[in-house]
mmCIF file of the protein (N, C-alpha, C, O) and its ligand, coordinates in Angstrom:
data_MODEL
# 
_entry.id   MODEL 
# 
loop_
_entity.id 
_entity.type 
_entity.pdbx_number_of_molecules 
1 polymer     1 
2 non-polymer 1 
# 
_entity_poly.entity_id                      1 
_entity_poly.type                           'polypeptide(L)' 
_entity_poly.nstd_linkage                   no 
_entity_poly.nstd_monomer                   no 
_entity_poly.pdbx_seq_one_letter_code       
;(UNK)(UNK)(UNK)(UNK)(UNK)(UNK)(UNK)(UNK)(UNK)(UNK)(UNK)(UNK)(UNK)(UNK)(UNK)(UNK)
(UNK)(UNK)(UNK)(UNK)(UNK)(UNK)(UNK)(UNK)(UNK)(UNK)(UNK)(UNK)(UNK)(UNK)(UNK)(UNK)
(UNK)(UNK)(UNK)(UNK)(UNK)(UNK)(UNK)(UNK)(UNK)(UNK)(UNK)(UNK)(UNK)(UNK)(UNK)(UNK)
;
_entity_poly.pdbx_seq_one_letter_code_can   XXXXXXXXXXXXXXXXXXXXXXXXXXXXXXXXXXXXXXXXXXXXXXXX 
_entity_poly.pdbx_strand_id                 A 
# 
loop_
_entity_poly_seq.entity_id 
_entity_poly_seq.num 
_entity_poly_seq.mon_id 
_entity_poly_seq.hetero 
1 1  UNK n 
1 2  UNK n 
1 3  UNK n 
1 4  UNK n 
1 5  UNK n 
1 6  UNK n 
1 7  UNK n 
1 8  UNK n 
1 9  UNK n 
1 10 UNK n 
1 11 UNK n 
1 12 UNK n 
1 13 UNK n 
1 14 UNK n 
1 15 UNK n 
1 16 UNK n 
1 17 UNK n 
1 18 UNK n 
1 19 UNK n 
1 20 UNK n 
1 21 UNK n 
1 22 UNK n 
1 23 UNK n 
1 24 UNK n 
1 25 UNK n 
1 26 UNK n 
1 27 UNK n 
1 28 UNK n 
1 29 UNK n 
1 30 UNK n 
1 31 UNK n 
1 32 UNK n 
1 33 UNK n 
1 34 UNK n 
1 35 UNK n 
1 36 UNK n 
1 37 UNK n 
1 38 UNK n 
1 39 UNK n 
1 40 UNK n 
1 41 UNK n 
1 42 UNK n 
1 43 UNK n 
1 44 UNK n 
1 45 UNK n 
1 46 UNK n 
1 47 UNK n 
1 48 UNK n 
# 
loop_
_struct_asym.id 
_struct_asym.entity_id 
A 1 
B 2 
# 
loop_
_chem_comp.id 
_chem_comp.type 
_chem_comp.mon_nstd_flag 
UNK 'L-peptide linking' . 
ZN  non-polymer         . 
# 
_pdbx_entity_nonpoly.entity_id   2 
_pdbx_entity_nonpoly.name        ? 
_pdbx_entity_nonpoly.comp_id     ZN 
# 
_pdbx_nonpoly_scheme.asym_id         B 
_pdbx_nonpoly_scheme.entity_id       2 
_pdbx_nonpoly_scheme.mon_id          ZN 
_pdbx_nonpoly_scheme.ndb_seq_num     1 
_pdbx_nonpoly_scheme.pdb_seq_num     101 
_pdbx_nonpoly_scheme.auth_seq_num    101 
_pdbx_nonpoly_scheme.pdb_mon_id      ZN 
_pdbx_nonpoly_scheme.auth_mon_id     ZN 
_pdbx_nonpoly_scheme.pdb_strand_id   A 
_pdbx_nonpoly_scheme.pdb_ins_code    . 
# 
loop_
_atom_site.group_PDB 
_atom_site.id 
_atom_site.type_symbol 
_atom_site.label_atom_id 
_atom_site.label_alt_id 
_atom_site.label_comp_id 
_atom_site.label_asym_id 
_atom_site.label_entity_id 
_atom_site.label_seq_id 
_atom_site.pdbx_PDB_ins_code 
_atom_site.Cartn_x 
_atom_site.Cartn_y 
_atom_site.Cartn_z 
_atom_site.occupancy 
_atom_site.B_iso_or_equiv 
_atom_site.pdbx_formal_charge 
_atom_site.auth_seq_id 
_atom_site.auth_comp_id 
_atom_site.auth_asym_id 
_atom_site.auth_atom_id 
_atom_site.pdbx_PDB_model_num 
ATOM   1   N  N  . UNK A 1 1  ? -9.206  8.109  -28.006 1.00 0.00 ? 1   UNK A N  1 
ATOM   2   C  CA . UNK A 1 1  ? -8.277  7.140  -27.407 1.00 0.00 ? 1   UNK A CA 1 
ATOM   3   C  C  . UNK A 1 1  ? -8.678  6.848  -25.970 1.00 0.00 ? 1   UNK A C  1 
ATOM   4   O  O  . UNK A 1 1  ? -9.432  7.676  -25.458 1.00 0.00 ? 1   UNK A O  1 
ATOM   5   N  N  . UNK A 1 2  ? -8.311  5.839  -25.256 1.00 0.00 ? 2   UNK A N  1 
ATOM   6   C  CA . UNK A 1 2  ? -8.594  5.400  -24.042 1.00 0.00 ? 2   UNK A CA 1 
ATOM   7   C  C  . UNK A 1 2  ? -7.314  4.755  -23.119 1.00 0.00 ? 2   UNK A C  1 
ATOM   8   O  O  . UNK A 1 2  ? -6.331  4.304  -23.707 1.00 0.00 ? 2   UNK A O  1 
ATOM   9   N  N  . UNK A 1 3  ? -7.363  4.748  -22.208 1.00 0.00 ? 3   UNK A N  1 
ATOM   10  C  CA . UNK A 1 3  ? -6.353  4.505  -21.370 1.00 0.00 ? 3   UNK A CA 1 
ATOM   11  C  C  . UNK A 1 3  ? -6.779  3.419  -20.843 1.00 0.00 ? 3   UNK A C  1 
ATOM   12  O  O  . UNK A 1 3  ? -7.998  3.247  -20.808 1.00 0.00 ? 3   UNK A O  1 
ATOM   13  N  N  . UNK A 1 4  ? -5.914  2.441  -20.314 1.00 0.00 ? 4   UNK A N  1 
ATOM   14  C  CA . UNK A 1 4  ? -6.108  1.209  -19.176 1.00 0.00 ? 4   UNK A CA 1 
ATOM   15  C  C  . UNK A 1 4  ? -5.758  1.506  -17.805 1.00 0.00 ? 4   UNK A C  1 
ATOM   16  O  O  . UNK A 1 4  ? -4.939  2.422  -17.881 1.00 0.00 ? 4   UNK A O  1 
ATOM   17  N  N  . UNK A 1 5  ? -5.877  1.322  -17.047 1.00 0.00 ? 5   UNK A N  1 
ATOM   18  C  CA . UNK A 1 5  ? -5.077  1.113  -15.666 1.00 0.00 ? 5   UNK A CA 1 
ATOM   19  C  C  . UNK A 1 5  ? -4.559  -0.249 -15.351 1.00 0.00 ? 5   UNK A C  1 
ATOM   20  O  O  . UNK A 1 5  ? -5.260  -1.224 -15.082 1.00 0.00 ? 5   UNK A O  1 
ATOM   21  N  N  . UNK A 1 6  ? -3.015  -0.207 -15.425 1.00 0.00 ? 6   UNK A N  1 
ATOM   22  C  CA . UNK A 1 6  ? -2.065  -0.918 -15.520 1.00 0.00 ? 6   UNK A CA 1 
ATOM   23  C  C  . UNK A 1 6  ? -2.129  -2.354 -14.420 1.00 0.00 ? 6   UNK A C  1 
ATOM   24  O  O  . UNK A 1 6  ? -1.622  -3.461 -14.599 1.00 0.00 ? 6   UNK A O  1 
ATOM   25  N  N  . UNK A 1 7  ? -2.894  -1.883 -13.333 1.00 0.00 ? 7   UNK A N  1 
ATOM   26  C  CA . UNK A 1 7  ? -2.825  -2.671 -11.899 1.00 0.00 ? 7   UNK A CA 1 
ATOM   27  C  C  . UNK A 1 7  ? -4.224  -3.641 -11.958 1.00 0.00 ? 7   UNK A C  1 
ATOM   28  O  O  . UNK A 1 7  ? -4.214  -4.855 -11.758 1.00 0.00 ? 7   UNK A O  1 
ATOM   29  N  N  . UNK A 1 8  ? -5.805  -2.573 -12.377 1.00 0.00 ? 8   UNK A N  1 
ATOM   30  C  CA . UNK A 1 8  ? -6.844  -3.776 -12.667 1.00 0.00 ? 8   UNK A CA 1 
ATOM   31  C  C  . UNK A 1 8  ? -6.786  -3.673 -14.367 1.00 0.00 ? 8   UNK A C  1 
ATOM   32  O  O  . UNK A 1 8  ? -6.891  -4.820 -14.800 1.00 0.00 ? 8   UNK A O  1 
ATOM   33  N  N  . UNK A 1 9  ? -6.722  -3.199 -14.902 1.00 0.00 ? 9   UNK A N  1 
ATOM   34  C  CA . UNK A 1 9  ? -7.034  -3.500 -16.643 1.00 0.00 ? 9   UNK A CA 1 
ATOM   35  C  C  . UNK A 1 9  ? -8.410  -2.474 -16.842 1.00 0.00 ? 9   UNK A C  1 
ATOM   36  O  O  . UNK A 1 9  ? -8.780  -2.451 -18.015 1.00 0.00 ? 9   UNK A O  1 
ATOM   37  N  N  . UNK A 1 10 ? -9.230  -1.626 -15.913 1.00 0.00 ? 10  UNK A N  1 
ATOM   38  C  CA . UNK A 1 10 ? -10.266 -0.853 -15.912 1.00 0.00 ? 10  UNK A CA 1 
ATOM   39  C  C  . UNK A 1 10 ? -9.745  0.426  -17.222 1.00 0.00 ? 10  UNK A C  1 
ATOM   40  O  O  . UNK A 1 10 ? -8.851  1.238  -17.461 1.00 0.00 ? 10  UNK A O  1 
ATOM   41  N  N  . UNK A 1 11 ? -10.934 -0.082 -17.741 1.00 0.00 ? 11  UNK A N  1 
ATOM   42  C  CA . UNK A 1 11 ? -10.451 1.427  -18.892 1.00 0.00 ? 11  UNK A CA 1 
ATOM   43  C  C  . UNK A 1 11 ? -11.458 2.583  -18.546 1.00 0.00 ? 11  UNK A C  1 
ATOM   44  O  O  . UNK A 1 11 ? -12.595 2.733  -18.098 1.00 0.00 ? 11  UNK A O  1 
ATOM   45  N  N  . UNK A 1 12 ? -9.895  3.656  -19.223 1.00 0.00 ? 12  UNK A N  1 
ATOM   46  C  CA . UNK A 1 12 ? -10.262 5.103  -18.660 1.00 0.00 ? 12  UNK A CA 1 
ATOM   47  C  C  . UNK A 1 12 ? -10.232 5.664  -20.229 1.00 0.00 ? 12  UNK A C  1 
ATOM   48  O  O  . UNK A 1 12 ? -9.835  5.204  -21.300 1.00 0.00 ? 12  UNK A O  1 
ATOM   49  N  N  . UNK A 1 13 ? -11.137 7.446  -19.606 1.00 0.00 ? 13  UNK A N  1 
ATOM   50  C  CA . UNK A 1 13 ? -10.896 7.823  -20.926 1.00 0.00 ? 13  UNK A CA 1 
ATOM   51  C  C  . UNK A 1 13 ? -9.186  8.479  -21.130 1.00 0.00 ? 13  UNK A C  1 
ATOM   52  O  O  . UNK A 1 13 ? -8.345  8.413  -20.234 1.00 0.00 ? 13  UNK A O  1 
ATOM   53  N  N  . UNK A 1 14 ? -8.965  9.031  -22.357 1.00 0.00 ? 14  UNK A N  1 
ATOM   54  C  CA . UNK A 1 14 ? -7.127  9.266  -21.727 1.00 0.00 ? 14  UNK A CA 1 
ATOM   55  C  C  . UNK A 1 14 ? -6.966  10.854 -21.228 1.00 0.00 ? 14  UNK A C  1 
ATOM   56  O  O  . UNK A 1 14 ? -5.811  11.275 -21.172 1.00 0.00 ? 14  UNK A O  1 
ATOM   57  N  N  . UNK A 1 15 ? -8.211  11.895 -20.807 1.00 0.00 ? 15  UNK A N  1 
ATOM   58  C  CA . UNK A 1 15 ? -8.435  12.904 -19.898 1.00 0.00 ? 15  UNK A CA 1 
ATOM   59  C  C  . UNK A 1 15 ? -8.344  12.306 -18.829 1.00 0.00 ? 15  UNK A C  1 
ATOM   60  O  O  . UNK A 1 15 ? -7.656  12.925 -18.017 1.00 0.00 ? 15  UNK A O  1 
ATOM   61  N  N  . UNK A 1 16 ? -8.860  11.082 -18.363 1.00 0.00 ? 16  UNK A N  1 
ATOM   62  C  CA . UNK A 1 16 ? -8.958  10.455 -16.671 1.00 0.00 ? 16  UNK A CA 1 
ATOM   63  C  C  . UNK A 1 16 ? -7.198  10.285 -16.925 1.00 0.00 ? 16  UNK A C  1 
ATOM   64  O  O  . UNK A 1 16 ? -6.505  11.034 -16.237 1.00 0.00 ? 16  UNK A O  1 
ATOM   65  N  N  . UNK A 1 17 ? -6.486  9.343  -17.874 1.00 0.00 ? 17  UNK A N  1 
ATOM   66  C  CA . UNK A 1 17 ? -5.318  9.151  -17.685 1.00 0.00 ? 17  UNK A CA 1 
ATOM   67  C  C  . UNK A 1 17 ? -4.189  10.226 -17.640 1.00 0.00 ? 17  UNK A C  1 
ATOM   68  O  O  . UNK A 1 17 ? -3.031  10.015 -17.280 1.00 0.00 ? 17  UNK A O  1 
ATOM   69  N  N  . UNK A 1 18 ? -4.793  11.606 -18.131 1.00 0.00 ? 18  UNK A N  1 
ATOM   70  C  CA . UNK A 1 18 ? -4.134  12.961 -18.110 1.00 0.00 ? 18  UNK A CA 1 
ATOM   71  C  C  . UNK A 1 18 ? -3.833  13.584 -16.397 1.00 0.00 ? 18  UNK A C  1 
ATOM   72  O  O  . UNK A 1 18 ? -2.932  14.066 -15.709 1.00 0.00 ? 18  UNK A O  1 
ATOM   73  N  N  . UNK A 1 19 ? -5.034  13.246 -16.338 1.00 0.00 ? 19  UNK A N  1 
ATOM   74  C  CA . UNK A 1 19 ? -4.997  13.643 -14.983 1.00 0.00 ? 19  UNK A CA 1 
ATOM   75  C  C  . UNK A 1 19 ? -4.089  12.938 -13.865 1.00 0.00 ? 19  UNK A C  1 
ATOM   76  O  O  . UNK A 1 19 ? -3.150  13.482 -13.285 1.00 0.00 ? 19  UNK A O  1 
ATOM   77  N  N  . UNK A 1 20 ? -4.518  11.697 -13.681 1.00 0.00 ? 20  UNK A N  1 
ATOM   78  C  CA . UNK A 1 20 ? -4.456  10.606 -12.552 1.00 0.00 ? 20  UNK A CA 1 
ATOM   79  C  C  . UNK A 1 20 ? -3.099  10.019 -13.177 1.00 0.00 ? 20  UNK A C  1 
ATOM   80  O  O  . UNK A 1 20 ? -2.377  9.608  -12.269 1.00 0.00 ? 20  UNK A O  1 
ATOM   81  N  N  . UNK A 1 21 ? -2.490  9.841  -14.541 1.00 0.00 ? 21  UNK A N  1 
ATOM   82  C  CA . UNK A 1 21 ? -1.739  8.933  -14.956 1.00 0.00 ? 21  UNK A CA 1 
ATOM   83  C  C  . UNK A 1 21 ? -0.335  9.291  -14.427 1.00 0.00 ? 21  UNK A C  1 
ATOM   84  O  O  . UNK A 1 21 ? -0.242  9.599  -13.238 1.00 0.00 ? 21  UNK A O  1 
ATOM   85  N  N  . UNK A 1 22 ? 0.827   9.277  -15.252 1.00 0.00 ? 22  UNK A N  1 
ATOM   86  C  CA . UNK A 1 22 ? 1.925   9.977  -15.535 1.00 0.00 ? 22  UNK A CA 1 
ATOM   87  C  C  . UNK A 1 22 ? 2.104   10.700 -16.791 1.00 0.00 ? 22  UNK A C  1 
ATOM   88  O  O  . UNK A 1 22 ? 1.231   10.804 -17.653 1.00 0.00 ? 22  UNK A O  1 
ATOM   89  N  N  . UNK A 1 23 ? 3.428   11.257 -16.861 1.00 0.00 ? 23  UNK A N  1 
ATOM   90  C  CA . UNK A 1 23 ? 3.092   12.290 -18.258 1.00 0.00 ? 23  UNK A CA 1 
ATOM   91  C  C  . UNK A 1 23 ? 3.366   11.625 -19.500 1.00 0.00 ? 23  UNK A C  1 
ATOM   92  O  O  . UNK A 1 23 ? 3.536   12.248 -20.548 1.00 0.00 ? 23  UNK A O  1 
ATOM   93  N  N  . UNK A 1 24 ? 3.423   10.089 -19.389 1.00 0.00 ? 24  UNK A N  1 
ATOM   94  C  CA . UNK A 1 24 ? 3.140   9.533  -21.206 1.00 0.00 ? 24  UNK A CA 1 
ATOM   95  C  C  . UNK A 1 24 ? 1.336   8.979  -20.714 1.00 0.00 ? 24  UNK A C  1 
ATOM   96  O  O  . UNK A 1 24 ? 0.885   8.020  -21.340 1.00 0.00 ? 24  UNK A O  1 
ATOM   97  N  N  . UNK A 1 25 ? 0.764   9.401  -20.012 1.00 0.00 ? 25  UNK A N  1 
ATOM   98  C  CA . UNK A 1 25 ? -0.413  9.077  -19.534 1.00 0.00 ? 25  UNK A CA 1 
ATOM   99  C  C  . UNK A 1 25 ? -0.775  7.634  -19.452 1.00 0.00 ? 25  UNK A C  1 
ATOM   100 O  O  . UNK A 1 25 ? -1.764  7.013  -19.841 1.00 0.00 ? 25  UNK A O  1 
ATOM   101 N  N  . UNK A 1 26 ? 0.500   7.222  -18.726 1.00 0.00 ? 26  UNK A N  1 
ATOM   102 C  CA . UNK A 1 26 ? 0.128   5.663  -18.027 1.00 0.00 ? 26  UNK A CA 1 
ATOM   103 C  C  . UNK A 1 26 ? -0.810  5.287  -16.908 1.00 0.00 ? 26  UNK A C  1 
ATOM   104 O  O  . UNK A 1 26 ? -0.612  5.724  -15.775 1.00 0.00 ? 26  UNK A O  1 
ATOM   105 N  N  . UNK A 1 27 ? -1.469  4.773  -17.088 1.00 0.00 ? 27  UNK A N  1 
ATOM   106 C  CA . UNK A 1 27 ? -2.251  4.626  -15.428 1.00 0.00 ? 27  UNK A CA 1 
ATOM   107 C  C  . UNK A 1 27 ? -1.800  3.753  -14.507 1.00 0.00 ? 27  UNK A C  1 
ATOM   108 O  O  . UNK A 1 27 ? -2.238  2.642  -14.804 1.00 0.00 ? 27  UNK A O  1 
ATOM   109 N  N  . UNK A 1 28 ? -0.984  3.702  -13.308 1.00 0.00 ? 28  UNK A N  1 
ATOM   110 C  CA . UNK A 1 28 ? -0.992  2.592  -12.497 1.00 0.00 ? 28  UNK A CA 1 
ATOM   111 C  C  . UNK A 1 28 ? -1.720  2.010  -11.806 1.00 0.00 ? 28  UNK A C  1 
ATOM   112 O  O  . UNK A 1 28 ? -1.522  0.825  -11.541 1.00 0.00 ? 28  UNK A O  1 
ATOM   113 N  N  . UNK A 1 29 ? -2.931  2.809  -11.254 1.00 0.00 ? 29  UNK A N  1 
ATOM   114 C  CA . UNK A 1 29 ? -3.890  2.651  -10.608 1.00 0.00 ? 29  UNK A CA 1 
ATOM   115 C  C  . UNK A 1 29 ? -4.982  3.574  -10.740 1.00 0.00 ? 29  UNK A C  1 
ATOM   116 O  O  . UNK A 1 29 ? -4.702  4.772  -10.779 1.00 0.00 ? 29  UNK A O  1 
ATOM   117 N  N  . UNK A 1 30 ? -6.245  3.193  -10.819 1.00 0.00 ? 30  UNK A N  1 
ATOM   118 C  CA . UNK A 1 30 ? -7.392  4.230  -10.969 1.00 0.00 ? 30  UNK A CA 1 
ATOM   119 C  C  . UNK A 1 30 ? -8.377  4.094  -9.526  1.00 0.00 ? 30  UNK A C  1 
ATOM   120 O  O  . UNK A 1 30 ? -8.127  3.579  -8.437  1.00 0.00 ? 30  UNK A O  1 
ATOM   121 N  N  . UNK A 1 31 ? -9.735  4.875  -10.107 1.00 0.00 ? 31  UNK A N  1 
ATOM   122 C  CA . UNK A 1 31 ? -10.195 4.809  -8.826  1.00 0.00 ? 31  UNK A CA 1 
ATOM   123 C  C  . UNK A 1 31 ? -11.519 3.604  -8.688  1.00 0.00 ? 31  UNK A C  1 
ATOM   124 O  O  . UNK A 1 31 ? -12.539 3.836  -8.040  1.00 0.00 ? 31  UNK A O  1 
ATOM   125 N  N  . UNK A 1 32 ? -11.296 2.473  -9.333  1.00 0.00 ? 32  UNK A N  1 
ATOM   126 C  CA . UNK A 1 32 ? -11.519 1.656  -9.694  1.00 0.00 ? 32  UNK A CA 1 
ATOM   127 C  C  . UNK A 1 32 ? -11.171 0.344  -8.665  1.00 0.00 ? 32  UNK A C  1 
ATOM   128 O  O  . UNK A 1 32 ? -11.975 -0.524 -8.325  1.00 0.00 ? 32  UNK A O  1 
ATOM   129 N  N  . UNK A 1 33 ? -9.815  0.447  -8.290  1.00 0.00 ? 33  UNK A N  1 
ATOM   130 C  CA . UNK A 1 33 ? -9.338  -0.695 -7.716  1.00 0.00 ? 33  UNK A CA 1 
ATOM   131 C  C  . UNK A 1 33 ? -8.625  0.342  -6.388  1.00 0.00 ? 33  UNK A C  1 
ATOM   132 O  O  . UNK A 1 33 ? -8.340  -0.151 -5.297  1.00 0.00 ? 33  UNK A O  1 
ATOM   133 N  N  . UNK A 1 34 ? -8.451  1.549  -6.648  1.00 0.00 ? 34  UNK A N  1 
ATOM   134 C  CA . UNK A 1 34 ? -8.367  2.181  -5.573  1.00 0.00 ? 34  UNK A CA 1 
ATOM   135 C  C  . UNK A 1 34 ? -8.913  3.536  -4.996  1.00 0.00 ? 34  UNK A C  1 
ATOM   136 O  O  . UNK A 1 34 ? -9.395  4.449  -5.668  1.00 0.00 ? 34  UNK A O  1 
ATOM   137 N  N  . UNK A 1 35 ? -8.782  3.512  -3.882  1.00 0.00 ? 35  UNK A N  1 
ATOM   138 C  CA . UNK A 1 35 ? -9.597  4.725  -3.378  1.00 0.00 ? 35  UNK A CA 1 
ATOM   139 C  C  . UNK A 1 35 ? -9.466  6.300  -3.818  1.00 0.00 ? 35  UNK A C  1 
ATOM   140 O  O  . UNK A 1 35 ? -8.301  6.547  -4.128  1.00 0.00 ? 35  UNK A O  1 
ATOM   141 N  N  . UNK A 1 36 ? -10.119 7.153  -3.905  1.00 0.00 ? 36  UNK A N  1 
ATOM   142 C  CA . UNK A 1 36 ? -9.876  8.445  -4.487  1.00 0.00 ? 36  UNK A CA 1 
ATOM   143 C  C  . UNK A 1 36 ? -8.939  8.778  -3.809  1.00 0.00 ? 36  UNK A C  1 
ATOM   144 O  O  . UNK A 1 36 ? -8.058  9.328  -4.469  1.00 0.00 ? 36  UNK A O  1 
ATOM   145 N  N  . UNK A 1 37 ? -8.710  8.669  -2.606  1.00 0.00 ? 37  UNK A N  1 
ATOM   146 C  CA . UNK A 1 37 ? -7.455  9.266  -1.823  1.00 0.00 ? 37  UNK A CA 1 
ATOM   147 C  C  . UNK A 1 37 ? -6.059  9.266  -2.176  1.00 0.00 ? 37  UNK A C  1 
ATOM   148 O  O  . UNK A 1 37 ? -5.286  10.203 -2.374  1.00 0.00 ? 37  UNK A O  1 
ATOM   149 N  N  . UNK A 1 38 ? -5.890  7.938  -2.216  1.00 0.00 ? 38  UNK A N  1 
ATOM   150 C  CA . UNK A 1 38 ? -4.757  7.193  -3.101  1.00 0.00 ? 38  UNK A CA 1 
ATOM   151 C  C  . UNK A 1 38 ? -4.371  7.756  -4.391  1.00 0.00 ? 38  UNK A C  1 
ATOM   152 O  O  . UNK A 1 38 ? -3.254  8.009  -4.843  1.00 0.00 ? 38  UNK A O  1 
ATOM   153 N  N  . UNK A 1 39 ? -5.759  7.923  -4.979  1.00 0.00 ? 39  UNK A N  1 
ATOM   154 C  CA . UNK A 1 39 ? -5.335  8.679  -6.598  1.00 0.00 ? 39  UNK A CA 1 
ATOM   155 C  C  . UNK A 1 39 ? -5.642  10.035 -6.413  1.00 0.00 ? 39  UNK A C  1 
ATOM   156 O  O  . UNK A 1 39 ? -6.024  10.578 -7.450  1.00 0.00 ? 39  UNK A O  1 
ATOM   157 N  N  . UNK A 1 40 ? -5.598  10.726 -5.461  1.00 0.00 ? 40  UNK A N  1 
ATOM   158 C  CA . UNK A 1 40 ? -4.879  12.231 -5.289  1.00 0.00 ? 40  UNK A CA 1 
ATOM   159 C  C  . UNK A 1 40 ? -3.590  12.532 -4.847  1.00 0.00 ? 40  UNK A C  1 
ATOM   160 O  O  . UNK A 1 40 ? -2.815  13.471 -5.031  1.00 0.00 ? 40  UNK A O  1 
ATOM   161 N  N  . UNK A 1 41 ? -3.555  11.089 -3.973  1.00 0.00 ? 41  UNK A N  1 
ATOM   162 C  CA . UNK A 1 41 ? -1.804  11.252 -3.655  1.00 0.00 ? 41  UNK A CA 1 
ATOM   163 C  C  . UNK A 1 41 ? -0.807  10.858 -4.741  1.00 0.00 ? 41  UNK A C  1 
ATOM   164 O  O  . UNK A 1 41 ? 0.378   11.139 -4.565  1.00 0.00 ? 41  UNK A O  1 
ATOM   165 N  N  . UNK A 1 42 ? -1.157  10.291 -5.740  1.00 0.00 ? 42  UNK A N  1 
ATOM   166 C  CA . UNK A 1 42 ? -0.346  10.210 -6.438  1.00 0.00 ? 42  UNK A CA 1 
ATOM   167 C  C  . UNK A 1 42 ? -0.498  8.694  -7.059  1.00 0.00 ? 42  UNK A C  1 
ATOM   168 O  O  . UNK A 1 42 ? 0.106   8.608  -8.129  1.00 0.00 ? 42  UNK A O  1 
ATOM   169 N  N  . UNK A 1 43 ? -0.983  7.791  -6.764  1.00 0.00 ? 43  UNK A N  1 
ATOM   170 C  CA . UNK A 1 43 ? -1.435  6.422  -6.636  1.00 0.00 ? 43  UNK A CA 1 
ATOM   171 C  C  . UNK A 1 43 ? -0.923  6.115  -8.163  1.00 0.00 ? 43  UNK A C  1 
ATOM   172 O  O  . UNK A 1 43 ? 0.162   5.720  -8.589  1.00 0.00 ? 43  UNK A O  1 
ATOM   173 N  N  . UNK A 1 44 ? -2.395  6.527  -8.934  1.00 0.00 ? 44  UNK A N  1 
ATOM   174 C  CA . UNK A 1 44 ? -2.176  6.730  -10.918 1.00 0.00 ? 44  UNK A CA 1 
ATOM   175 C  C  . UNK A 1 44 ? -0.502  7.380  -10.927 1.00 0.00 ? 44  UNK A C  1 
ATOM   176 O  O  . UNK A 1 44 ? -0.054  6.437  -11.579 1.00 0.00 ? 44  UNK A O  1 
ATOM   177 N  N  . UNK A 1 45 ? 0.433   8.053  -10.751 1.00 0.00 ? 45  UNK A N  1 
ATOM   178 C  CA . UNK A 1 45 ? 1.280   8.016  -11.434 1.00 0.00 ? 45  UNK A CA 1 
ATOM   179 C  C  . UNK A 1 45 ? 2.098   6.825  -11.196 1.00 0.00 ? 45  UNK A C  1 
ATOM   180 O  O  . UNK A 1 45 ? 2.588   6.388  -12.237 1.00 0.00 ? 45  UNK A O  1 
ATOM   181 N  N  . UNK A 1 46 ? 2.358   6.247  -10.261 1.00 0.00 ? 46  UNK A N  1 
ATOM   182 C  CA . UNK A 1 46 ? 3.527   5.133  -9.591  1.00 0.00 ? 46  UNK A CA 1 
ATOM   183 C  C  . UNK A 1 46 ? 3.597   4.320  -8.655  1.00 0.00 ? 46  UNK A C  1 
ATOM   184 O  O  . UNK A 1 46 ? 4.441   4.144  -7.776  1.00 0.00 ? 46  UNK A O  1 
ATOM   185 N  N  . UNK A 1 47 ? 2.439   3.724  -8.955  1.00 0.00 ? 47  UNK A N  1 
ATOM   186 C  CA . UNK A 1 47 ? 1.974   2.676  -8.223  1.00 0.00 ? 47  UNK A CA 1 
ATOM   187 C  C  . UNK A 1 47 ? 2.367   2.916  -6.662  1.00 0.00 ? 47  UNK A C  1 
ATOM   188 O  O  . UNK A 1 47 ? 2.870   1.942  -6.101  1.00 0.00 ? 47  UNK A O  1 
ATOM   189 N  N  . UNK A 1 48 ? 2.210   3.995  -5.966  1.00 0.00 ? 48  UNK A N  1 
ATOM   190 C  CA . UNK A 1 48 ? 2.262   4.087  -4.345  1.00 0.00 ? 48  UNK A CA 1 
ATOM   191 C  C  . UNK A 1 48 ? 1.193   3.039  -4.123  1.00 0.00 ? 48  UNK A C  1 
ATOM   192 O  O  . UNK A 1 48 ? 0.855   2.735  -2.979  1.00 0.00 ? 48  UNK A O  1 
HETATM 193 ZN ZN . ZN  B 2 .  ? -7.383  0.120  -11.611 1.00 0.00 2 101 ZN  A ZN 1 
# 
């Protein structure tokens, strides 16, 4: 299975969306359209 990121449409695998997503493994943002920083703070779960 594969995940999208909700904000560019960049597909992930759904381990990237495990991680970075929320816990139905949504992506809001990856590190794609945003910076790794962002998606350690929390970016992928809720669109900060
Ligand atoms: Zn993205």
């Amino acid at each position: 299975m594969t995940a999208h990121c909700q904000n560019c449409g960049a597909h992930h695998t759904e381990q990237y969306a495990r991680v970075f997503g929320n816990n139905d493994g949504v992506l809001y943002n990856c590190s794609e359209c945003r910076d790794v920083t962002a998606m350690f703070r929390g970016a992928g779960v809720e669109g900060i």
